[in-house]
PDB file of N, CA, C and O in Angstrom:
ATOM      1  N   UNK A   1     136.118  44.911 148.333  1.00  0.00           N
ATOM      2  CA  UNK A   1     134.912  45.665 148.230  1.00  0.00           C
ATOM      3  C   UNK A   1     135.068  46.917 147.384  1.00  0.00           C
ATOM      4  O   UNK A   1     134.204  47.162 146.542  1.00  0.00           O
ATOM      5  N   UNK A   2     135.987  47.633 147.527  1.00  0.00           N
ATOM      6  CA  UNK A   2     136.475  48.744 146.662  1.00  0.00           C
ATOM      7  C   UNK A   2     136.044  48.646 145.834  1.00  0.00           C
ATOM      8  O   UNK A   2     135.091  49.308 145.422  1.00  0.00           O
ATOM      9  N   UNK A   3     136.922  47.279 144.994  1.00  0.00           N
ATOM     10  CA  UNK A   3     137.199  46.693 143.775  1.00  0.00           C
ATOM     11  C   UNK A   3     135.816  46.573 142.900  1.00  0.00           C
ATOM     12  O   UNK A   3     135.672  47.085 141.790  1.00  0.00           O
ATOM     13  N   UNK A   4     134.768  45.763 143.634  1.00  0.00           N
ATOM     14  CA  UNK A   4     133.753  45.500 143.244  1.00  0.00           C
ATOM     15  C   UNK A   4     132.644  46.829 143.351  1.00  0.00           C
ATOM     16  O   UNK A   4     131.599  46.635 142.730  1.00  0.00           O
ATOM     17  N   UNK A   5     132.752  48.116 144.047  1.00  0.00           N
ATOM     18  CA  UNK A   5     132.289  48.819 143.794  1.00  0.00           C
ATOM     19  C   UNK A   5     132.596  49.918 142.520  1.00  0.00           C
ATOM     20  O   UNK A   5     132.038  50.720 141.773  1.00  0.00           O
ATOM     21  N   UNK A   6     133.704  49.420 142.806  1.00  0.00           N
ATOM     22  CA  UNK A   6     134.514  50.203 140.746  1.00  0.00           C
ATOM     23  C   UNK A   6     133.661  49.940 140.202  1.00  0.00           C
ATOM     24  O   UNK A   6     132.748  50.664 139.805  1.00  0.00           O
ATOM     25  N   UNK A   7     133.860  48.505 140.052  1.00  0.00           N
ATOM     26  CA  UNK A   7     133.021  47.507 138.612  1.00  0.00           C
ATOM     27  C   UNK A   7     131.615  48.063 138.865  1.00  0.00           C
ATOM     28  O   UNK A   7     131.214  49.036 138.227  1.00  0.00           O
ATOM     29  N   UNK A   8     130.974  47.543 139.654  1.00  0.00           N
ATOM     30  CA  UNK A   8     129.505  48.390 139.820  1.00  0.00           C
ATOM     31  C   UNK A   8     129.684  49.651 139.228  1.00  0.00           C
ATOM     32  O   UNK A   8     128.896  49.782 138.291  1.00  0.00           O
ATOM     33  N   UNK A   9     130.455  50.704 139.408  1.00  0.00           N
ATOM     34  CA  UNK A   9     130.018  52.099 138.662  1.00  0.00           C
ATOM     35  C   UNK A   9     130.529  51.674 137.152  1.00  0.00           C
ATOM     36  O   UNK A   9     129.930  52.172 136.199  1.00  0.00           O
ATOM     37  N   UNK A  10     131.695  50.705 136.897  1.00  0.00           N
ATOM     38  CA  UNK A  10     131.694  50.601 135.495  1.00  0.00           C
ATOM     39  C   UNK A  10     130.767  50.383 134.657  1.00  0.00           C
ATOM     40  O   UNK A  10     130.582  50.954 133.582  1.00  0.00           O
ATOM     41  N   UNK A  11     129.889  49.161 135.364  1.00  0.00           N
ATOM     42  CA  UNK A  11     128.588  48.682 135.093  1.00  0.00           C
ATOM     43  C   UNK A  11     127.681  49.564 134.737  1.00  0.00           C
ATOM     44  O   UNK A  11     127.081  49.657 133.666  1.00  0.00           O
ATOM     45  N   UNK A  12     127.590  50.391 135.959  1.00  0.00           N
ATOM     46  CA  UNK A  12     126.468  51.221 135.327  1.00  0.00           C
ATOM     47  C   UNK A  12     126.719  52.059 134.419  1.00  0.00           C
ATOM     48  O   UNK A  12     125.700  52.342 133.790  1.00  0.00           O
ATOM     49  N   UNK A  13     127.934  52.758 133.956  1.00  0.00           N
ATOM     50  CA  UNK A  13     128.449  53.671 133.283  1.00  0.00           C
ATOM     51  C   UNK A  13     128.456  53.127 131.597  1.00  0.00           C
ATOM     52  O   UNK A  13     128.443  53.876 130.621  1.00  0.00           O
ATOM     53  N   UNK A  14     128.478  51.724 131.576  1.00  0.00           N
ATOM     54  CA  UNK A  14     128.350  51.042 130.696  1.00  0.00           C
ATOM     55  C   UNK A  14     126.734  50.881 130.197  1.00  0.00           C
ATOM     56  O   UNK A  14     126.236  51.413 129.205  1.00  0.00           O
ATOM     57  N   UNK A  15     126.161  50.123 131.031  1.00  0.00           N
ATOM     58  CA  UNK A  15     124.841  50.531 130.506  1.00  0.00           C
ATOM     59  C   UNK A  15     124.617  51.308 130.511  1.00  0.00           C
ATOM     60  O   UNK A  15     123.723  51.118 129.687  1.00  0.00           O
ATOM     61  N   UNK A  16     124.482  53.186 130.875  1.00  0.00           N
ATOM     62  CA  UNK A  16     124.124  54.292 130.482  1.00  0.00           C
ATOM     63  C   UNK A  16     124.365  54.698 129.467  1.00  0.00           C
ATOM     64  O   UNK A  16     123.681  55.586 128.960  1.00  0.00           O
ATOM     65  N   UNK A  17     125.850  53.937 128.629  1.00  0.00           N
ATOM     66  CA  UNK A  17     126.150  54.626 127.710  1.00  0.00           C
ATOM     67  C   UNK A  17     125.170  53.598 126.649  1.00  0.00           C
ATOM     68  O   UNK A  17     124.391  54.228 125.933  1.00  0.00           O
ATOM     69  N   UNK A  18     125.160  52.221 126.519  1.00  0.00           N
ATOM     70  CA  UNK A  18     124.442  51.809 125.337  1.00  0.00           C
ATOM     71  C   UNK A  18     122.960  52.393 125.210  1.00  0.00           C
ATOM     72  O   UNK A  18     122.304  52.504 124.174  1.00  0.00           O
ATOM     73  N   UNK A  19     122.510  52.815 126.796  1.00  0.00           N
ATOM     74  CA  UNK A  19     120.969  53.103 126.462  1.00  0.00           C
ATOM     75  C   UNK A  19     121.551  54.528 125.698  1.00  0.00           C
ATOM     76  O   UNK A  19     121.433  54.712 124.486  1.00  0.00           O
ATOM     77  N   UNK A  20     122.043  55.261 126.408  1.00  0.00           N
ATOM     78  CA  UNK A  20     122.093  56.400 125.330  1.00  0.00           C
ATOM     79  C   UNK A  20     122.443  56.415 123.882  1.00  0.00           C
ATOM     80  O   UNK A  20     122.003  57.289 123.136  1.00  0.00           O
ATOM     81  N   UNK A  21     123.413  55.237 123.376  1.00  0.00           N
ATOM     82  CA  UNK A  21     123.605  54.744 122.203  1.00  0.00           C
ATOM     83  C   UNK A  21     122.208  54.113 121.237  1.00  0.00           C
ATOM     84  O   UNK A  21     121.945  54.154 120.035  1.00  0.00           O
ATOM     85  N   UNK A  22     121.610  53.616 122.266  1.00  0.00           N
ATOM     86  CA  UNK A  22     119.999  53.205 121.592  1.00  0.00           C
ATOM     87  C   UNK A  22     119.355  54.526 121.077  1.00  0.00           C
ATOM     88  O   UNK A  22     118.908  54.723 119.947  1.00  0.00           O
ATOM     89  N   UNK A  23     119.392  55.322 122.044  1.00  0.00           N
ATOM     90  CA  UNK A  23     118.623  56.483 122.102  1.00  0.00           C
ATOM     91  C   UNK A  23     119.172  57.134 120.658  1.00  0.00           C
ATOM     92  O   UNK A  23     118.465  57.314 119.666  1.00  0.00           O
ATOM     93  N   UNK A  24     120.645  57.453 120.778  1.00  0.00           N
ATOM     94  CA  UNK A  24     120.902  57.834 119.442  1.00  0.00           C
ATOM     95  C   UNK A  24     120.931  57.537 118.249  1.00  0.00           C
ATOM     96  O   UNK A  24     121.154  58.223 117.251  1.00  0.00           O
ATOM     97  N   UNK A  25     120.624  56.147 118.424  1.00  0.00           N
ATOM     98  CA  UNK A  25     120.405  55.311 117.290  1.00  0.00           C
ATOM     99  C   UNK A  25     119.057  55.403 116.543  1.00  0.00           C
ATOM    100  O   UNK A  25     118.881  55.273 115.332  1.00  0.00           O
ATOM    101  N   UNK A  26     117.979  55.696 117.669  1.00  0.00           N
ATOM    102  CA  UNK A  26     116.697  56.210 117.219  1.00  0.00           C
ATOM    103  C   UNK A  26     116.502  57.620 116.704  1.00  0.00           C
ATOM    104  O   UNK A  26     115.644  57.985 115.899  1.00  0.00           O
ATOM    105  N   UNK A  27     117.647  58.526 117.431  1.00  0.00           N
ATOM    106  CA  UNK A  27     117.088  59.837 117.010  1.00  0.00           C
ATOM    107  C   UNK A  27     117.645  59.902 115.607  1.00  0.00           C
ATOM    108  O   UNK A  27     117.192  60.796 114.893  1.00  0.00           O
ATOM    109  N   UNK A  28     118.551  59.100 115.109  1.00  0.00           N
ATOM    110  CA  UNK A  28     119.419  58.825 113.947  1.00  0.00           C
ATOM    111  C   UNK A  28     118.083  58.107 112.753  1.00  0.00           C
ATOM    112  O   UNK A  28     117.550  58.705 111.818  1.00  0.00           O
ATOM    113  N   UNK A  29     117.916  57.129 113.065  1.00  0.00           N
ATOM    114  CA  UNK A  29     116.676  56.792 112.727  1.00  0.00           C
ATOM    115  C   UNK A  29     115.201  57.642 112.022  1.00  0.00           C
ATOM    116  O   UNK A  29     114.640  57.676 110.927  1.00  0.00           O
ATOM    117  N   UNK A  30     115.026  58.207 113.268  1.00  0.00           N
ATOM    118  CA  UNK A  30     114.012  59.576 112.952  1.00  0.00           C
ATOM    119  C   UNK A  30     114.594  60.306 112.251  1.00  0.00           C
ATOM    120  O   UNK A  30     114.060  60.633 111.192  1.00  0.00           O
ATOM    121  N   UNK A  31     115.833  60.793 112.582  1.00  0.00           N
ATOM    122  CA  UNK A  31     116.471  61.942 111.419  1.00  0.00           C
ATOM    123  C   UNK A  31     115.991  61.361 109.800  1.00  0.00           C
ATOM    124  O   UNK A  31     115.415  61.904 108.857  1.00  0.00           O
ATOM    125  N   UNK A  32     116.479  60.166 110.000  1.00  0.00           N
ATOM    126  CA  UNK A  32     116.527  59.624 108.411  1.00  0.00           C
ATOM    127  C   UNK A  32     114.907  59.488 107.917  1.00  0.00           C
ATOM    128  O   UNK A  32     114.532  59.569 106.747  1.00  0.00           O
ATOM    129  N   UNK A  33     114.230  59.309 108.847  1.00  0.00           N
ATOM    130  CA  UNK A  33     112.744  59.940 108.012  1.00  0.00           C
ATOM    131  C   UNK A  33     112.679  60.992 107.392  1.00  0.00           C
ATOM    132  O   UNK A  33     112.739  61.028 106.163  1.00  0.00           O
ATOM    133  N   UNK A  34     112.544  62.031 108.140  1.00  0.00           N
ATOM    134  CA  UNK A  34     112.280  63.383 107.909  1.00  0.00           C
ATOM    135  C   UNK A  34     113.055  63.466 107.143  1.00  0.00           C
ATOM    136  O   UNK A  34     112.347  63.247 106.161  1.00  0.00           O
ATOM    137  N   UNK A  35     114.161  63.641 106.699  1.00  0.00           N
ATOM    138  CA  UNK A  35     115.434  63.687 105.236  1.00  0.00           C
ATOM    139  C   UNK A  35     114.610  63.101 103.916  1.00  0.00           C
ATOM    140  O   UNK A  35     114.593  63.591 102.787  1.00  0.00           O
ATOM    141  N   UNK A  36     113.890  61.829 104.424  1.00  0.00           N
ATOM    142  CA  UNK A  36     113.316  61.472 103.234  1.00  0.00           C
ATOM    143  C   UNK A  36     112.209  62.004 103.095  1.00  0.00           C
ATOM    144  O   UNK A  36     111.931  62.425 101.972  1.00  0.00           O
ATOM    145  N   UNK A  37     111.168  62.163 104.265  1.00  0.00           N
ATOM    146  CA  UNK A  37     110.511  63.198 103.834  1.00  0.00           C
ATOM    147  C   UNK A  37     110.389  64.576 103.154  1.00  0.00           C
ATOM    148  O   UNK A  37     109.574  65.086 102.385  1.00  0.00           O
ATOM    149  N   UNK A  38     111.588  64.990 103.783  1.00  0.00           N
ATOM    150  CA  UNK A  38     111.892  65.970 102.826  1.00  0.00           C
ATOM    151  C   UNK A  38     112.664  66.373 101.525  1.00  0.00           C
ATOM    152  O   UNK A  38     112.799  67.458 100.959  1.00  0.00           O
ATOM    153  N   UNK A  39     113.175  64.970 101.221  1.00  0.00           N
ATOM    154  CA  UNK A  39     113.633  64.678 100.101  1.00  0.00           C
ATOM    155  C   UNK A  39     112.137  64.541  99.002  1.00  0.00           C
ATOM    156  O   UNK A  39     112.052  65.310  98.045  1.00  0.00           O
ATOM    157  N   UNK A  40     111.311  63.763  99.204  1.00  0.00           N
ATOM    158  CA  UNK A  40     109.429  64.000  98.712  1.00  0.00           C
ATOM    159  C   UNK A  40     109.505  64.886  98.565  1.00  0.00           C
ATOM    160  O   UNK A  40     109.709  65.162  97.382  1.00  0.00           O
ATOM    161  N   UNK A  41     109.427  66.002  99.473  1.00  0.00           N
ATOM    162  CA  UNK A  41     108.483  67.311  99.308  1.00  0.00           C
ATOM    163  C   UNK A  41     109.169  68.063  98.149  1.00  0.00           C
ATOM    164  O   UNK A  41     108.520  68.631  97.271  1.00  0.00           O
ATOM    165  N   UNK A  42     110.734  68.031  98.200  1.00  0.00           N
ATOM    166  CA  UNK A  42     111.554  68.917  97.113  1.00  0.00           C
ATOM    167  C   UNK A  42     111.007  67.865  95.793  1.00  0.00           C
ATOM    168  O   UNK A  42     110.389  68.092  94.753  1.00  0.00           O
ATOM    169  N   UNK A  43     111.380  67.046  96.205  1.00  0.00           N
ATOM    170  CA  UNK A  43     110.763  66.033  94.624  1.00  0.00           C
ATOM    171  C   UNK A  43     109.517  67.258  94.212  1.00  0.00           C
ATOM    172  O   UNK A  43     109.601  68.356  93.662  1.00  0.00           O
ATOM    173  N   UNK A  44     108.346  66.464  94.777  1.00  0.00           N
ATOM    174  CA  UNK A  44     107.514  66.959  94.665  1.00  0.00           C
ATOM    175  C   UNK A  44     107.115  68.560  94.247  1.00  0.00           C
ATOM    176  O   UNK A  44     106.078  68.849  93.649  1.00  0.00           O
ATOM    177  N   UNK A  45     108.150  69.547  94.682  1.00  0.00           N
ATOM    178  CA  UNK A  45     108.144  70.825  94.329  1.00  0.00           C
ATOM    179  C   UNK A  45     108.986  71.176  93.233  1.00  0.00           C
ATOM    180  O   UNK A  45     108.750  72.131  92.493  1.00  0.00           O
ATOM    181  N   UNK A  46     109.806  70.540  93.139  1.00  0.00           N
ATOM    182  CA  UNK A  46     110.613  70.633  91.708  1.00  0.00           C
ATOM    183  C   UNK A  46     109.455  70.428  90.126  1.00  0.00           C
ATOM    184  O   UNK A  46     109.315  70.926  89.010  1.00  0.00           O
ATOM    185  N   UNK A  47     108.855  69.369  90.992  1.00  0.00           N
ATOM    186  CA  UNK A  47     107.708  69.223  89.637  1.00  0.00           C
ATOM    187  C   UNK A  47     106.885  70.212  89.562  1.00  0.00           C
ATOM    188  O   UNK A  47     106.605  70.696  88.466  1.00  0.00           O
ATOM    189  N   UNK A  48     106.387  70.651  90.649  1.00  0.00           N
ATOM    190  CA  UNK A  48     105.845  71.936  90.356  1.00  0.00           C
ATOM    191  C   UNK A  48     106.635  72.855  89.638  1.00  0.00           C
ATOM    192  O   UNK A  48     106.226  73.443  88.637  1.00  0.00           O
ATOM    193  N   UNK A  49     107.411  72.951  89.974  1.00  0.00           N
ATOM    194  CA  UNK A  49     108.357  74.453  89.933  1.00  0.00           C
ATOM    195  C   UNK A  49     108.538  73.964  87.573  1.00  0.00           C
ATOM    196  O   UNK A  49     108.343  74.722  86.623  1.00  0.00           O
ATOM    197  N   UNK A  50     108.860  72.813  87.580  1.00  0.00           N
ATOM    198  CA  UNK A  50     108.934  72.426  86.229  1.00  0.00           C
ATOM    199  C   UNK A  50     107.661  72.587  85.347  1.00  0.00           C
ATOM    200  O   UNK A  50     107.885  72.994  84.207  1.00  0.00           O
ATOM    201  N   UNK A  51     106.015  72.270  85.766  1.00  0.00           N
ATOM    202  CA  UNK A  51     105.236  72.573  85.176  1.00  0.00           C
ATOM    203  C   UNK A  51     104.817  73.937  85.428  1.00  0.00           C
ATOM    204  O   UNK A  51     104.086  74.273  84.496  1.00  0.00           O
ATOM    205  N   UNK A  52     104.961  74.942  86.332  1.00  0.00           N
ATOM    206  CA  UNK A  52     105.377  76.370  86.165  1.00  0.00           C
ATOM    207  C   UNK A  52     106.212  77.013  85.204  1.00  0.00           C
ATOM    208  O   UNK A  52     106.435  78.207  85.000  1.00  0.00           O
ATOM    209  N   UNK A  53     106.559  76.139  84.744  1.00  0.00           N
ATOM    210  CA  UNK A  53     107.968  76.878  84.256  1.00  0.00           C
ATOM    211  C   UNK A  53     107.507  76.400  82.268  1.00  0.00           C
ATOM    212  O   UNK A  53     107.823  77.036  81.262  1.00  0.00           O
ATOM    213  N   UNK A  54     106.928  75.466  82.341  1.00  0.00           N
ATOM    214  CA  UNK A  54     106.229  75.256  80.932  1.00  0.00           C
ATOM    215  C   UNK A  54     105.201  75.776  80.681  1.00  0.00           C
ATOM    216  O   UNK A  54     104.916  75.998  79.504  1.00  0.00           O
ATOM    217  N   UNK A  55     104.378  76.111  81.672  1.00  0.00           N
ATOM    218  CA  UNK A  55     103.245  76.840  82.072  1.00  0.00           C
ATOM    219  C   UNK A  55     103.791  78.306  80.893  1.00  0.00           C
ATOM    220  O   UNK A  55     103.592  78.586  79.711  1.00  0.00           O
ATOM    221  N   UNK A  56     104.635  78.996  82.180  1.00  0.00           N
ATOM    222  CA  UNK A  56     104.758  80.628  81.644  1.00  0.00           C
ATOM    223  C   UNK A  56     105.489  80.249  79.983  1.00  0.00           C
ATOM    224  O   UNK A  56     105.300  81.095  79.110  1.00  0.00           O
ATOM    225  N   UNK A  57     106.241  79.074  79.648  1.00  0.00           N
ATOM    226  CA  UNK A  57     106.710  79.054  78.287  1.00  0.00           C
ATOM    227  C   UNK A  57     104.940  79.184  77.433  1.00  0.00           C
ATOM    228  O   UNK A  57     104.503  80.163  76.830  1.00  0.00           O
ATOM    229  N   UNK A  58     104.401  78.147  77.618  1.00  0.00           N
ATOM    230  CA  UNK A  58     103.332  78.095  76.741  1.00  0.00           C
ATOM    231  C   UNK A  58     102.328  79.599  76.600  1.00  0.00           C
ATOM    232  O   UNK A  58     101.821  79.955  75.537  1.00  0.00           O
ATOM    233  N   UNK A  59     102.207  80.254  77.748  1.00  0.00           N
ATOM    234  CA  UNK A  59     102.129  81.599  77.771  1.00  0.00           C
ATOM    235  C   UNK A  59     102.371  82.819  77.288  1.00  0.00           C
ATOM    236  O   UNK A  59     101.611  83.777  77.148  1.00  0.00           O
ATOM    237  N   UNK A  60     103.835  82.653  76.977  1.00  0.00           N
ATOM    238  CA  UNK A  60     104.535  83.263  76.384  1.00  0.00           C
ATOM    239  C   UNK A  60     104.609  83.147  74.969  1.00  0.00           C
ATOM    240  O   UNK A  60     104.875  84.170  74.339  1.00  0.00           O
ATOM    241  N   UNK A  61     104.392  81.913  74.260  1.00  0.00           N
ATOM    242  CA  UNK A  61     104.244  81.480  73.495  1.00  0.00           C
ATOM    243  C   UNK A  61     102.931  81.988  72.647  1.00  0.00           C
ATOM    244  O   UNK A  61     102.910  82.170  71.430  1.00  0.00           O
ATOM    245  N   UNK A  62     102.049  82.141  73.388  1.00  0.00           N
ATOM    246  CA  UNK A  62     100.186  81.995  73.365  1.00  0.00           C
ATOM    247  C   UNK A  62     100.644  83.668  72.748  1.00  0.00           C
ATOM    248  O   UNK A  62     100.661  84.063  71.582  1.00  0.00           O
ATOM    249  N   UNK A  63     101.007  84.453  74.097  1.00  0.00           N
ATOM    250  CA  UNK A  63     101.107  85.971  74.245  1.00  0.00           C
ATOM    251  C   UNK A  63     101.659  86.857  72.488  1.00  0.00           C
ATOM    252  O   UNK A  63     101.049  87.489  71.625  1.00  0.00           O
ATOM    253  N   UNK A  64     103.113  86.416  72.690  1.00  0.00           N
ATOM    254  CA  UNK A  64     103.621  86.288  71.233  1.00  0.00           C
ATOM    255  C   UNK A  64     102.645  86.286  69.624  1.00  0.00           C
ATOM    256  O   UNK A  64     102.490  87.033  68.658  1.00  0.00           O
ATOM    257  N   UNK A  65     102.126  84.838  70.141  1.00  0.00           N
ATOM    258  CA  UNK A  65     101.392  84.732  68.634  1.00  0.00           C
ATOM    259  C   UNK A  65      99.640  85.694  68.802  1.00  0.00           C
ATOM    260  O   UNK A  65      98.740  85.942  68.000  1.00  0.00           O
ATOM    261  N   UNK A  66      99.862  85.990  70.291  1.00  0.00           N
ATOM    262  CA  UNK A  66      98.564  87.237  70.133  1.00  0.00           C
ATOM    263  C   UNK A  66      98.881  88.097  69.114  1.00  0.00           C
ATOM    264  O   UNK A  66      98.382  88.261  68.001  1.00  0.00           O
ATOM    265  N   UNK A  67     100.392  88.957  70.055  1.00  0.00           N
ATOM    266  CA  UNK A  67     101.048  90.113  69.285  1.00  0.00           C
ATOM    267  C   UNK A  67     100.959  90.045  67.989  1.00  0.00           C
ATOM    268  O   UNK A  67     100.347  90.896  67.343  1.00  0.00           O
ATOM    269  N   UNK A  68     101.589  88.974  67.422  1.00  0.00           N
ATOM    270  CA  UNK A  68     101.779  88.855  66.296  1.00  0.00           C
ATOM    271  C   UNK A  68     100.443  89.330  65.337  1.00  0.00           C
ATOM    272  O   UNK A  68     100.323  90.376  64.698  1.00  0.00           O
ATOM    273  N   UNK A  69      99.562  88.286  65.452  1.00  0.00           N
ATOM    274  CA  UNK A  69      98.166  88.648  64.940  1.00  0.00           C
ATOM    275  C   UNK A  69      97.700  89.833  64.697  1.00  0.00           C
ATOM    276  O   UNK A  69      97.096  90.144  63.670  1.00  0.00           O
ATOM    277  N   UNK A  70      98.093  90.961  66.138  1.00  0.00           N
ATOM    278  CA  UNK A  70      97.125  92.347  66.616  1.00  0.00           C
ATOM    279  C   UNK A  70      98.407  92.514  65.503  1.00  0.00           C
ATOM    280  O   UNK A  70      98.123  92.254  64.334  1.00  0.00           O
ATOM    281  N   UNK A  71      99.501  92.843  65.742  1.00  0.00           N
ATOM    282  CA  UNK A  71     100.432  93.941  65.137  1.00  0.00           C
ATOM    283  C   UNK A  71      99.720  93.478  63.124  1.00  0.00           C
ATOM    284  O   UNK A  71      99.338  94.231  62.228  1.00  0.00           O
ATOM    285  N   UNK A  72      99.816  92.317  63.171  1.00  0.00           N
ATOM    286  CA  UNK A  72      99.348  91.898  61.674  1.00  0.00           C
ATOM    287  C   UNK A  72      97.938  93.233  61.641  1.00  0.00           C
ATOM    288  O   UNK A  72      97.926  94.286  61.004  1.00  0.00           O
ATOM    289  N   UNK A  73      97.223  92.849  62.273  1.00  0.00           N
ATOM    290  CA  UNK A  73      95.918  93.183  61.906  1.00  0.00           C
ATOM    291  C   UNK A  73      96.249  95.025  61.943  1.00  0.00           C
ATOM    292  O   UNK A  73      96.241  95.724  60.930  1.00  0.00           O
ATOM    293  N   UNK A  74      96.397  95.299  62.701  1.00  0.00           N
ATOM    294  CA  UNK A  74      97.060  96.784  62.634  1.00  0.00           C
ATOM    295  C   UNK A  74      97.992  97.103  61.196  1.00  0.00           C
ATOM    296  O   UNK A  74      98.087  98.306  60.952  1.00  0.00           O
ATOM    297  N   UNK A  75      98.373  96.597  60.663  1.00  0.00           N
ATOM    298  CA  UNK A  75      99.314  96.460  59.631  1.00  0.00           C
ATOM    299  C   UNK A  75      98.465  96.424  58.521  1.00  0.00           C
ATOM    300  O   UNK A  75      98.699  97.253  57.642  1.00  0.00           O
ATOM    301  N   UNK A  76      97.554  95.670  58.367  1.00  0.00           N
ATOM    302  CA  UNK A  76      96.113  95.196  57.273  1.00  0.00           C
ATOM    303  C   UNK A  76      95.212  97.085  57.812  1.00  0.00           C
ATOM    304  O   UNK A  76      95.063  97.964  56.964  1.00  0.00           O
ATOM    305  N   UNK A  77      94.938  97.200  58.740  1.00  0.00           N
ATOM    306  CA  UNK A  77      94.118  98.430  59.035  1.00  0.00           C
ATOM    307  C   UNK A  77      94.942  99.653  58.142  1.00  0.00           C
ATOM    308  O   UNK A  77      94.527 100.299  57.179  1.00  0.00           O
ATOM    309  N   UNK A  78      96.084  99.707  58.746  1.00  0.00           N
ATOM    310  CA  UNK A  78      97.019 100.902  58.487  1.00  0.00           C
ATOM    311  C   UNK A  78      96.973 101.013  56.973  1.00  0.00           C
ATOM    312  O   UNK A  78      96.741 102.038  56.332  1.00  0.00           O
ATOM    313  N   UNK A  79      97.280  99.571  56.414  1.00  0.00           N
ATOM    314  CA  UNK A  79      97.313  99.544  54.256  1.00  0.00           C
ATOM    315  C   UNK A  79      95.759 100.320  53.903  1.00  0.00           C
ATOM    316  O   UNK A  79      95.486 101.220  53.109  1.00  0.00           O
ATOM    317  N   UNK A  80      94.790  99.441  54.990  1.00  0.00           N
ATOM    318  CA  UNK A  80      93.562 100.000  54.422  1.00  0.00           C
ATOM    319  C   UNK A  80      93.160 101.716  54.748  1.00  0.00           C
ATOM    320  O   UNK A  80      92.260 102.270  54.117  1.00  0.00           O
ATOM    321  N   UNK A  81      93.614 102.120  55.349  1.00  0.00           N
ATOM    322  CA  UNK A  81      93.298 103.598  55.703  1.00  0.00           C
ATOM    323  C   UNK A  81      94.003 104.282  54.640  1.00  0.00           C
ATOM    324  O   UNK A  81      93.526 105.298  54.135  1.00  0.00           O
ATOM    325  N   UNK A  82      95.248 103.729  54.219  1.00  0.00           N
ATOM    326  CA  UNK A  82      96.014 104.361  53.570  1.00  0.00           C
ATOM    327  C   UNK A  82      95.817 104.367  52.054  1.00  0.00           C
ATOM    328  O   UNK A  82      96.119 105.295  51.304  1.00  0.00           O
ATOM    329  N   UNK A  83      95.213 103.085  51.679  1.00  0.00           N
ATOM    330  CA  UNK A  83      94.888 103.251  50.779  1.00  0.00           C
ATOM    331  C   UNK A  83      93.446 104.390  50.557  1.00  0.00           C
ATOM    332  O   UNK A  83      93.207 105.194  49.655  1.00  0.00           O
ATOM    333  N   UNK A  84      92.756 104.065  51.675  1.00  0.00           N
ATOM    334  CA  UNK A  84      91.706 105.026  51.520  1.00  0.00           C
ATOM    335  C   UNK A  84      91.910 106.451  51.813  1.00  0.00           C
ATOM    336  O   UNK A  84      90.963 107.230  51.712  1.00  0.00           O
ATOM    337  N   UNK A  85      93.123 106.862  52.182  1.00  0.00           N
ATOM    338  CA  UNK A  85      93.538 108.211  51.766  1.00  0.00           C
ATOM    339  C   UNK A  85      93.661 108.700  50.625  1.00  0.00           C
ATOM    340  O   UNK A  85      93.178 109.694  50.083  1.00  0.00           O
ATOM    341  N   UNK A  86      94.703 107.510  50.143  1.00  0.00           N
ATOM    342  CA  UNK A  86      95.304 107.916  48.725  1.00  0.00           C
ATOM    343  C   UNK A  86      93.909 108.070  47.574  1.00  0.00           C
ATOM    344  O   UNK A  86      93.956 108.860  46.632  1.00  0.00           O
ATOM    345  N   UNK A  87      92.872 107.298  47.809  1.00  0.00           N
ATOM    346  CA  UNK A  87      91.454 107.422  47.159  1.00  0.00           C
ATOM    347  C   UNK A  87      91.009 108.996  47.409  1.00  0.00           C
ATOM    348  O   UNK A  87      91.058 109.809  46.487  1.00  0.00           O
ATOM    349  N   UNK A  88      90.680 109.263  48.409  1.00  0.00           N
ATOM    350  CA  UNK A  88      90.068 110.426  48.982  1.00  0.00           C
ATOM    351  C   UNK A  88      90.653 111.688  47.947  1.00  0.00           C
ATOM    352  O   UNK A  88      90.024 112.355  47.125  1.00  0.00           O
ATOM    353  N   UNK A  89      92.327 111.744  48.383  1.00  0.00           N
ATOM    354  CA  UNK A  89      92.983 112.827  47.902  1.00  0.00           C
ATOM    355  C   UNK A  89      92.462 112.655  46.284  1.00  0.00           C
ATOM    356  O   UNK A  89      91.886 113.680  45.919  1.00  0.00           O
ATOM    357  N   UNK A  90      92.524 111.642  45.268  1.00  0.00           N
ATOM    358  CA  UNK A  90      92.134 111.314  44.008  1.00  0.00           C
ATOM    359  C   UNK A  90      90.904 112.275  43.470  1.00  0.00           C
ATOM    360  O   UNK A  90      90.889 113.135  42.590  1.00  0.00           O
ATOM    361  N   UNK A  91      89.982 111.831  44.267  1.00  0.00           N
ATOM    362  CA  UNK A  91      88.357 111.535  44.399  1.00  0.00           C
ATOM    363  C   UNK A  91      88.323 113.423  44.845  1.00  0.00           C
ATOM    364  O   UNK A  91      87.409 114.088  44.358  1.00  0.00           O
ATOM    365  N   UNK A  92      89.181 113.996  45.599  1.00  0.00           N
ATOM    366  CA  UNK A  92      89.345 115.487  45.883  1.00  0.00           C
ATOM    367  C   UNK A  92      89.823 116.189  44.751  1.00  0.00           C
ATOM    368  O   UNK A  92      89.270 117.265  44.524  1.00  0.00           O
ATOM    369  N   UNK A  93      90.848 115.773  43.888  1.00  0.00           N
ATOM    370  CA  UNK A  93      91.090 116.517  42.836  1.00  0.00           C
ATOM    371  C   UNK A  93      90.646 116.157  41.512  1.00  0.00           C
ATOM    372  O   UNK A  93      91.078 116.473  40.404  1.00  0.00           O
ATOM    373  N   UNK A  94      89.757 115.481  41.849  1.00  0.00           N
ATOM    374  CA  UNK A  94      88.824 114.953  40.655  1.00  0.00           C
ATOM    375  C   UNK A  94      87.444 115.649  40.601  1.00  0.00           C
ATOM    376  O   UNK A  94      86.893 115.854  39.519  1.00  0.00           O
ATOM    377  N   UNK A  95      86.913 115.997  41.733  1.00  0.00           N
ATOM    378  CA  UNK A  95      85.840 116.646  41.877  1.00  0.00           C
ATOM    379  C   UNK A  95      85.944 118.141  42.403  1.00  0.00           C
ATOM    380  O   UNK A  95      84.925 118.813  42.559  1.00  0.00           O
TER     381      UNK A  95
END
């Protein structure tokens, strides 16, 4: 009787452990969703983070060839004032 009450607790000690082995097998399971889920979401944000990132290039780009233009056009203003100095002073000791 002993004997057979061993085995009985082996028994049960045995099945407790596979259900808990199931159990971990599922929470293992679930883990591996969410990993891939969150493997998506970084996907997914990397692309963002990449068309952000061409975004501020093209921006920068845009910004630049503003500058460029204004500083041009400032440059065209500045010849023209200057030339219309150099007239003035003329046009002053001429008259």
């Amino acid at each position: 009787m002993v004997d057979e009450a061993i085995l009985n607790r082996v028994l049960d000690h045995i099945l407790e452990l596979k259900t808990g082995q199931g159990e971990i097998k599922k929470d293992i399971g679930d883990l591996k969703i969410k990993v891939d889920n969150l493997d998506n979401k970084v996907d997914k944000l990397d692309g963002k983070v990449n068309n952000l990132e061409n975004n501020v290039k093209q921006l920068r780009t845009e910004m630049e060839g503003h500058f460029n233009r204004v500083h041009s056009g400032m440059d065209t203003l500045f010849n023209i004032a200057s030339d219309h100095e150099k007239r003035i002073k003329v046009l002053e000791k001429t008259h």
